[in-house]
Phi, psi and omega in degrees: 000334164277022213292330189273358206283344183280327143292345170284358195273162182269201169252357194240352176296144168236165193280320124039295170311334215237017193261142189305139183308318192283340154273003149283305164313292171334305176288339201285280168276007140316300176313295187327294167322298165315281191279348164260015203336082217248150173275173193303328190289025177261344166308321242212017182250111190288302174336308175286300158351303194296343190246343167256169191253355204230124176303142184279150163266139162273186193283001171244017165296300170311266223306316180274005169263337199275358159262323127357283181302316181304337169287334180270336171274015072018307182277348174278325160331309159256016145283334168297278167012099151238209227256001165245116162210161178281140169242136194264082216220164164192156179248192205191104170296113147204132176099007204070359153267167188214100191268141186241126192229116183244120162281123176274159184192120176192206210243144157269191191297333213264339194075037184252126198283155208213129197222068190293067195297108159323298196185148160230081191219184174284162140326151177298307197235105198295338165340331212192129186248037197272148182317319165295323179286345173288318181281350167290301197278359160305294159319316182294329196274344227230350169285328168333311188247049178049056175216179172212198199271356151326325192298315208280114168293349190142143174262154174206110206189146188356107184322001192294151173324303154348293173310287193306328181270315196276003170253342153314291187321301178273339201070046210241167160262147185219147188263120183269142195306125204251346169271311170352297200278277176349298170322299164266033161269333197263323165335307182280349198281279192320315185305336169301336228209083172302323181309301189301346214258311161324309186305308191297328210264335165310316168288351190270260158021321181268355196273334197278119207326307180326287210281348173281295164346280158316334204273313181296351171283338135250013165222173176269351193301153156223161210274111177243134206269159153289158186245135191284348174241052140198107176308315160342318181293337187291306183304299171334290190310309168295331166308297188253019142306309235246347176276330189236000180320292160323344184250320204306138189281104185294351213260298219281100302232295180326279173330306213278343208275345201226023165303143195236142181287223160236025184275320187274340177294311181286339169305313180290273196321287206288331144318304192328304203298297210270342123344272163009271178319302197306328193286322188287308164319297164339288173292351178315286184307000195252012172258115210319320209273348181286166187237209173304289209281316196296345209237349170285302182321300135333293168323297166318321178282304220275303186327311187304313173262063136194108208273346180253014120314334184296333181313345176257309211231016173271165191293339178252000204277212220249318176236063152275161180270283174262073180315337236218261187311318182292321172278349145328290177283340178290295145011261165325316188283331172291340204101010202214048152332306204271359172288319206317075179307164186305321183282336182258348160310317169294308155326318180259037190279286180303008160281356189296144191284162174284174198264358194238354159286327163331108201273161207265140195261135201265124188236152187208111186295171144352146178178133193256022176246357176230125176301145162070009187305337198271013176321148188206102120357058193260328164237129178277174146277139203252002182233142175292181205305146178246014204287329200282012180261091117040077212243049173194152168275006208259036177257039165244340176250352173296320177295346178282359186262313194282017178250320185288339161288308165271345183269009196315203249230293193303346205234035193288350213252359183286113189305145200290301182301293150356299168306316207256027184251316168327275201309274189335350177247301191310257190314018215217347206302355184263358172239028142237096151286190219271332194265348169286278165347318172282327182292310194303328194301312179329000000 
């Protein structure tokens, strides 16, 4: 369409310029879709149509470019991939399927951590959810991409049994999820404290339409319960008893009966405080870039003042899976290579540096004008960077919140491959540019 464009381009052209109006339109609602997770049917939406600047398609026009874009980033997928990396995975029921999202996490060339979505799809055999058929479509996935489980340095995902028999299975070590653990450290925790399991069943009590009714005519606050799979809500919960306390009608016979005196009401405030902390933690742990040892480290301080955590949360304790490789790498992010016993040496064989990534050992004569010149580099680390290891599952759950979003009530009928082309562009988003699209449109 350009034949002249290699004289007309500048130093300042990108090729971009020169890219077809219809794939450029194409990219326009992918983003929209993809990245807005919007339904396929709104290209077909007249409202929408009215309000935008990008021509219309129909919908099955979109859905075969977006399987399309998706094969090529896919084959970009296995040019990334090298040859050690982690897999991060956990499922997820809906709709009467039961979907598995496995993420690679591993260092690039630039040595900068790198977070790959692999795959969303069902099991090889939906019949059956037992650690064999997981290791089967695990295997299946990893052939896919010219790789085998030599590739896989370790998993990393929920402490269930399930998980521990499938690193069984593979011969893999698996890093059990560190908000996991938490979680039920604090569960058991919480469970010393009858009051609350009272509060919670008063907020349950405020939630029932009547008794709900009532309560907005004096406050706009609504009543929140604990959720039995995140200790947070508990925190959440008590925050707002203490919040709505001043409004509950004390009159009412239901109410009075699960009402707290005011030994316990101080009993509760002095929990609150050491919550808190725990909570601050919780999010804490929800930050991508921590690592192994930061997340012992934080354990170890919670352990000191609640020594029957350790049953969750020491480095020995009965559900951890591989104790012996995490205290490897914990080891190594410290520094304390030469602590390193023979069983964690061995634990760590595929983390060894290759003999030509070794860096060369660095000598500097004197020079009284450089702090430190005469530094001299005699041991190196003989294992690669280990920061890119992972010590939580929750960039998996977090994609199950964003899944619970494009999969909604309304978009129930959206074919499962279809779906797992979506996720797969979304979390992906950095390997179709506007020049992918086009090439896929050809």
């Amino acid at each position: 369409m350009h034949p002249d464009w290699v004289t007309k381009q500048t130093a300042q052209c990108t090729f971009e310029k020169y890219l077809r109006p219809k794939s450029s339109n194409i990219y326009g609602w992918m983003k929209k879709v993809v990245l807005n997770c919007q339904p396929l049917s709104i290209v077909e939406n007249q409202i929408e149509l009215e309000f935008t600047t990008l021509k219309p398609v129909c919908r099955r026009t979109l859905k075969s470019a977006i399987s399309k874009v998706y094969r090529l980033a896919f084959e970009q997928v296995m040019e990334l991939l090298p040859q050690s990396f982690c897999l991060c995975f956990d499922a997820w029921t809906e709709n009467s399927f039961h979907f598995v999202a496995i993420y690679a996490i591993f260092n690039d060339l630039e040595f900068k951590k790198r977070t790959i979505l692999l795959s969303f799809g069902t099991l090889l055999d939906e019949s059956n959810w037992t650690s064999a058929n997981y290791a089967d479509t695990v295997i299946a996935l990893l052939e896919s991409m010219n790789k085998s489980i030599e590739n896989v340095i370790c998993l990393v995902g929920d402490n269930c049994a399930t998980n521990r028999s499938l690193s069984n299975l593979l011969g893999l070590p698996l890093i059990g999820c560190a908000s996991h653990k938490l979680n039920l450290a604090v569960e058991k925790y919480i469970q010393g404290f009858p009051e609350i399991q009272i509060i919670n069943q008063l907020m349950i009590k405020l939630s029932t339409p009547l008794k709900m009714a009532k309560l907005r005519l004096r406050t706009p606050l609504r009543p929140i319960s604990k959720n039995l799979t995140r200790w947070s809500s508990c925190f959440n919960m008590l925050e707002r008893f203490f919040e709505i306390q001043e409004y509950l009608d004390i009159t009412d016979p239901d109410l009075a009966l699960l009402m707290q005196n005011c030994v316990q009401i101080l009993q509760i405030k002095t929990v609150m405080n050491e919550l808190n902390l725990l909570n601050q933690l919780t999010v804490y742990l929800q930050n991508p870039s921590l690592t192994l040892l930061d997340a012992r480290n934080c354990f170890d301080r919670v352990i000191t003042t609640h020594p029957a955590m350790k049953q969750y949360l020491g480095s020995d304790a009965k559900i951890v899976h591989s104790p012996v490789f995490e205290n490897s790498v914990v080891k190594v992010l410290n520094d304390k290579e030469n602590d390193l016993t023979v069983e964690e040496r061995l634990s760590l064989k595929k983390l060894e540096k290759n003999e030509s990534t070794i860096p060369a050992i660095l000598s500097f004569d004197r020079n009284p004008y450089i702090c430190g010149a005469s530094t001299t580099i005699n041991n190196p680390s003989k294992y690669i960077d280990l920061t890119f290891i992972p010590p939580t599952s929750n960039i998996v759950e977090r994609l199950f919140s964003l899944a619970g979003r494009i999969y909604c009530d309304n978009r129930k009928s959206l074919d499962n491959s279809t779906l797992e082309e979506i996720i797969f562009l979304n979390q992906n988003k950095d390997l179709w540019k506007e020049i992918v699209v086009d090439k896929a449109m050809k």
